[in-house]
C-alpha positions as CSV (number, residue, x, y, z in Angstrom):
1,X,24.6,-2.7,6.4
2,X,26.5,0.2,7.3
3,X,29.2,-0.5,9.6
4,X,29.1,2.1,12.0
5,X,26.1,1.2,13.6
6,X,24.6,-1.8,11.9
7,X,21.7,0.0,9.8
8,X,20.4,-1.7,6.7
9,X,18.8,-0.3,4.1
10,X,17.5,-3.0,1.7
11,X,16.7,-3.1,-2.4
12,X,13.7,-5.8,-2.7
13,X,13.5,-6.4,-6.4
14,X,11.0,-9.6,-7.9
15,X,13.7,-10.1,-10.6
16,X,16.7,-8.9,-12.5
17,X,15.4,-5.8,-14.9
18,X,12.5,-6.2,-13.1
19,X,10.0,-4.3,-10.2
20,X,11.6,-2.7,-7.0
21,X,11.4,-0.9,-3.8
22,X,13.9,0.4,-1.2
23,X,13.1,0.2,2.3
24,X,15.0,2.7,4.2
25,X,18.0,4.5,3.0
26,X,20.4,4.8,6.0
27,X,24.1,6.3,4.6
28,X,25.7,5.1,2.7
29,X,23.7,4.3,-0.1
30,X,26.5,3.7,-2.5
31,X,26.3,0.1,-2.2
32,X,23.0,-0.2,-2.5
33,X,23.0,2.0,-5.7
34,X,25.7,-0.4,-7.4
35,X,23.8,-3.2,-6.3
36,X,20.3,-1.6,-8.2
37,X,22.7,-0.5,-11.1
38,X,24.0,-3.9,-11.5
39,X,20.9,-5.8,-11.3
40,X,19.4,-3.4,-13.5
41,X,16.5,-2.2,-11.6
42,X,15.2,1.3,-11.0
43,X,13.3,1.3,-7.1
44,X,9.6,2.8,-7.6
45,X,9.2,3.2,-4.3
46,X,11.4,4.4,-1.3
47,X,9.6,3.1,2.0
48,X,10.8,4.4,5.6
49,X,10.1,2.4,9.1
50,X,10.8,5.7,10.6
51,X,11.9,8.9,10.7
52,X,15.7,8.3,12.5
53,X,18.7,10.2,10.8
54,X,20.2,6.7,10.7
55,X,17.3,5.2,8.6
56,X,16.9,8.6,6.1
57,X,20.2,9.8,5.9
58,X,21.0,8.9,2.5
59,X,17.7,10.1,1.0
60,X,18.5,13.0,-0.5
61,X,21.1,10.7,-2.1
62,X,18.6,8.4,-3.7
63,X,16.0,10.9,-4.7
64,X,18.7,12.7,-6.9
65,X,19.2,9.0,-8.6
66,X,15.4,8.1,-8.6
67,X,13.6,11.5,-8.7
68,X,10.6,9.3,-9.9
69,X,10.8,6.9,-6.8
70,X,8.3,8.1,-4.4
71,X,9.0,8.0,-0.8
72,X,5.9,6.7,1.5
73,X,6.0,6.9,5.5
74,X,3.8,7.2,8.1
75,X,1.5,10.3,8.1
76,X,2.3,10.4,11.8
77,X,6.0,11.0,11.0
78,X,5.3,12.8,7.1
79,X,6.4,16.1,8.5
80,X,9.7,15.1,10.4
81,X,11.5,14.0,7.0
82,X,12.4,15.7,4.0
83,X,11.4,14.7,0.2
84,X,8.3,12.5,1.9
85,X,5.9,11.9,-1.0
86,X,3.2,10.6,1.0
87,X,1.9,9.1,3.1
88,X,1.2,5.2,4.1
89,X,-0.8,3.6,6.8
90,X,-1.6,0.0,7.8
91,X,-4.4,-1.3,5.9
92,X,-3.3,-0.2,2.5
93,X,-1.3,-2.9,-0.2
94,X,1.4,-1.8,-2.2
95,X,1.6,-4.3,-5.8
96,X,5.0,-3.7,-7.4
97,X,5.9,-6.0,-10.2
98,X,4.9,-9.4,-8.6
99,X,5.9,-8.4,-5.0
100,X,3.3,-8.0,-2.5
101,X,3.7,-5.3,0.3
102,X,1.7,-4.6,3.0
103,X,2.7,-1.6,6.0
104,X,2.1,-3.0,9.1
105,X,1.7,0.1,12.3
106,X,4.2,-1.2,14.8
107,X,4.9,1.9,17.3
108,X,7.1,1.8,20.3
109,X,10.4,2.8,19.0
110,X,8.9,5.6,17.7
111,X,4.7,6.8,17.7
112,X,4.8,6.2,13.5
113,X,6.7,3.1,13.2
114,X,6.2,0.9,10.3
115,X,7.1,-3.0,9.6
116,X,6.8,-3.7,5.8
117,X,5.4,-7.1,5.0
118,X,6.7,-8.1,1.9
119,X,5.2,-11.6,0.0
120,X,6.9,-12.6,-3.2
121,X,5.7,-16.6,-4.9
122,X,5.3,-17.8,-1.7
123,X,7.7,-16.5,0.5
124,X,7.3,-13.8,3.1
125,X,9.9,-11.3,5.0
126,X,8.9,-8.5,7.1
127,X,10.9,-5.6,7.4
128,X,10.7,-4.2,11.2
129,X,12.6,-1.2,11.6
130,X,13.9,-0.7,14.9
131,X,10.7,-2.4,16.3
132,X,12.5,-6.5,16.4
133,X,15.9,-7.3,16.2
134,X,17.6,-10.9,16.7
135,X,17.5,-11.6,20.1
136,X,16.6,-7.8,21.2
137,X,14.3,-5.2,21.0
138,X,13.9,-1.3,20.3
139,X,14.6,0.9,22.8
140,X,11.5,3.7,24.0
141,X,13.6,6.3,25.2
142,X,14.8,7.6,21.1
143,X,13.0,10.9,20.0
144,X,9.3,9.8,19.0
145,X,9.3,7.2,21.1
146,X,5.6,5.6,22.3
147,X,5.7,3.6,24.9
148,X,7.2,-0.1,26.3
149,X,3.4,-1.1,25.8
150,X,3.0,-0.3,22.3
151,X,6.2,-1.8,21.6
152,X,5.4,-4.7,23.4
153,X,2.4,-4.8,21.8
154,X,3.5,-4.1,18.3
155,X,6.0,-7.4,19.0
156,X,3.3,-9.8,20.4
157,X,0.1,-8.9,19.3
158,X,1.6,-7.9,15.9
159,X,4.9,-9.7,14.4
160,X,4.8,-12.9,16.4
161,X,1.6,-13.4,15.3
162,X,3.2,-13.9,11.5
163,X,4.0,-16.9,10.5
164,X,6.7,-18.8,11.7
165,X,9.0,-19.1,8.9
166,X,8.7,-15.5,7.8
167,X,12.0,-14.1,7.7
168,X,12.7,-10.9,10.0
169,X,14.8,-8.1,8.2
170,X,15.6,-5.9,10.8
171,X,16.7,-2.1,10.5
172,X,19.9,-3.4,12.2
173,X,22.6,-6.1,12.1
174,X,22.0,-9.5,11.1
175,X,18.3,-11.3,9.6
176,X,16.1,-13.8,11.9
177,X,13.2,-15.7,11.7
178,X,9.7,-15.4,13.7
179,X,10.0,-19.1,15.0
180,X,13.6,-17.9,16.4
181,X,12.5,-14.9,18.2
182,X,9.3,-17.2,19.1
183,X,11.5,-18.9,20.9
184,X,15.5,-17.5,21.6
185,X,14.2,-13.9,22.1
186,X,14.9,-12.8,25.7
187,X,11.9,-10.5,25.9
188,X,9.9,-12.7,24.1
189,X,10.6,-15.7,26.6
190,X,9.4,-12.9,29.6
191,X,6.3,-12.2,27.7
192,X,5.5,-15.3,27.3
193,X,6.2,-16.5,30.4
194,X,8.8,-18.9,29.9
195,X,11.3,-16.9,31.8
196,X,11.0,-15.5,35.0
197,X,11.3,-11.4,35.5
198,X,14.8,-10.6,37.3
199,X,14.4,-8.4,40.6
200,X,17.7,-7.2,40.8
201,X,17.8,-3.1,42.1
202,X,19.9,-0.5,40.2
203,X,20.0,3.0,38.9
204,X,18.6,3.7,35.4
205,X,18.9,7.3,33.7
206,X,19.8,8.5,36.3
207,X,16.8,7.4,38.8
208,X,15.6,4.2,41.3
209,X,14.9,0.9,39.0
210,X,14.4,-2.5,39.5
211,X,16.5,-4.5,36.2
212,X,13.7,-6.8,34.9
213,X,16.2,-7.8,31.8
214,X,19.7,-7.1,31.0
215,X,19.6,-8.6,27.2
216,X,22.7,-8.7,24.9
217,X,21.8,-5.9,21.8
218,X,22.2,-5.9,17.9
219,X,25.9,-3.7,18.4
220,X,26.9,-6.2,21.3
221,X,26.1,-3.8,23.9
222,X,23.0,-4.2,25.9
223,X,19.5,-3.1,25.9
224,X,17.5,-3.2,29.4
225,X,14.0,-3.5,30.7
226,X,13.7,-1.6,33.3
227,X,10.6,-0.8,36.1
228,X,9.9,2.3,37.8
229,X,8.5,2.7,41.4
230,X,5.4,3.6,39.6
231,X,5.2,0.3,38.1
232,X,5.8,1.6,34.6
233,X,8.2,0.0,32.3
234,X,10.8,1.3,29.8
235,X,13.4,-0.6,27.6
236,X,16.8,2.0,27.3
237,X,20.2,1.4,26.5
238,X,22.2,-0.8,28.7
239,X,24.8,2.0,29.1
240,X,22.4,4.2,31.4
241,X,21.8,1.6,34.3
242,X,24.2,1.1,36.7
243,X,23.8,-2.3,38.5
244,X,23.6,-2.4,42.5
245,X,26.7,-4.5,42.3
């Protein structure tokens, strides 16, 4: 995790000496190359949720160290990062050693997102980019960005409809479960209509809102879901409302 603003990139390796794969290589990558170094594993693959500087920033950096390590995103998002291999859609299975990966199309956040399902003897993580944080969820407002439906979408006709214990590796701050979100996840708990909407008027970039959610974020601020007068939603950083209060 890099401590300025709580990106991960992640080394997923079967074994010691054995098969691996990076997924996403936010700066620094120093830690993560002493890490492959000391476990003694060379990545094959480099795979990208998205096309952010704070989720590719270090590529270069890893490419120089792995020139053979090819680096897979979305075809959407293929042109809008450099040292891009190729190309990887939902639908296709990546076997590396004896882990399993499967790219999952989870846009909101950004039009080309990607979650990386990942199965290894039994046990499953999914690696969801700025798509599904603990407790919060990605913003729609970043360069890219889709739409709140697609994200929505992409969380609740995609990721909740894993498996409950499959762990959530996030491209931010701290690892959570499906089951948790399922059920602790502020949005979540709106979608699914455990919790009611809030009504509450304010001012969001800048223009008329109602503030459907005010939810804590990965960095401790806050992420909102907002309405407009149109009856279109958005999800932005809590720093651009102003409440009525």
């Amino acid at each position: 995790m890099n401590g300025a603003d709580f990106s991960n990139c992640y080394l997923v390796a079967d074994l010691p000496g054995g098969a691996a794969v990076v997924i996403d290589a936010g700066e620094p990558v120093e830690r993560l190359l002493a890490v492959a170094e000391r476990h003694q594993v060379v990545p094959e693959y480099v795979l990208l949720t998205h096309h952010h500087h704070d989720h590719v920033g270090g590529l270069a950096t890893l490419k120089a160290c792995w020139p053979l390590a090819r680096v897979l995103i979305h075809p959407l998002e293929r042109d809008l990062v450099a040292n891009v291999d190729a190309p990887i859609e939902a639908g296709e299975r990546l076997e590396v050693g004896e882990l399993v990966i499967r790219p999952l199309h989870t846009p909101g956040h950004t039009k080309g997102m990607l979650s990386f399902l990942v199965e290894h003897r039994g046990s499953r993580a999914v690696f969801t980019g700025d798509t599904l944080f603990r407790d919060s969820v990605g913003g729609v407002r970043s360069p890219g960005h889709d739409s709140y439906q697609s994200l929505k979408d992409s969380i609740m006709g995609t990721l909740m409809e894993l498996d409950n214990e499959v762990e959530v590796r996030p491209g931010h701050s701290e690892t959570t479960t499906i089951s948790r979100e399922w059920a602790h996840n502020p949005f979540i708990r709106i979608w699914r209509g455990l919790d009611r909407e809030g009504s509450e008027p304010c001012v969001a970039l800048g223009e008329p809102a109602t503030l459907i959610l005010l939810a804590t974020d990965y960095d401790g601020g806050h992420k909102a879901w907002v309405r407009w007068p149109d009856g279109t939603d958005d999800i932005v950083p809590g720093s651009r409302v102003k409440r009525a209060g």
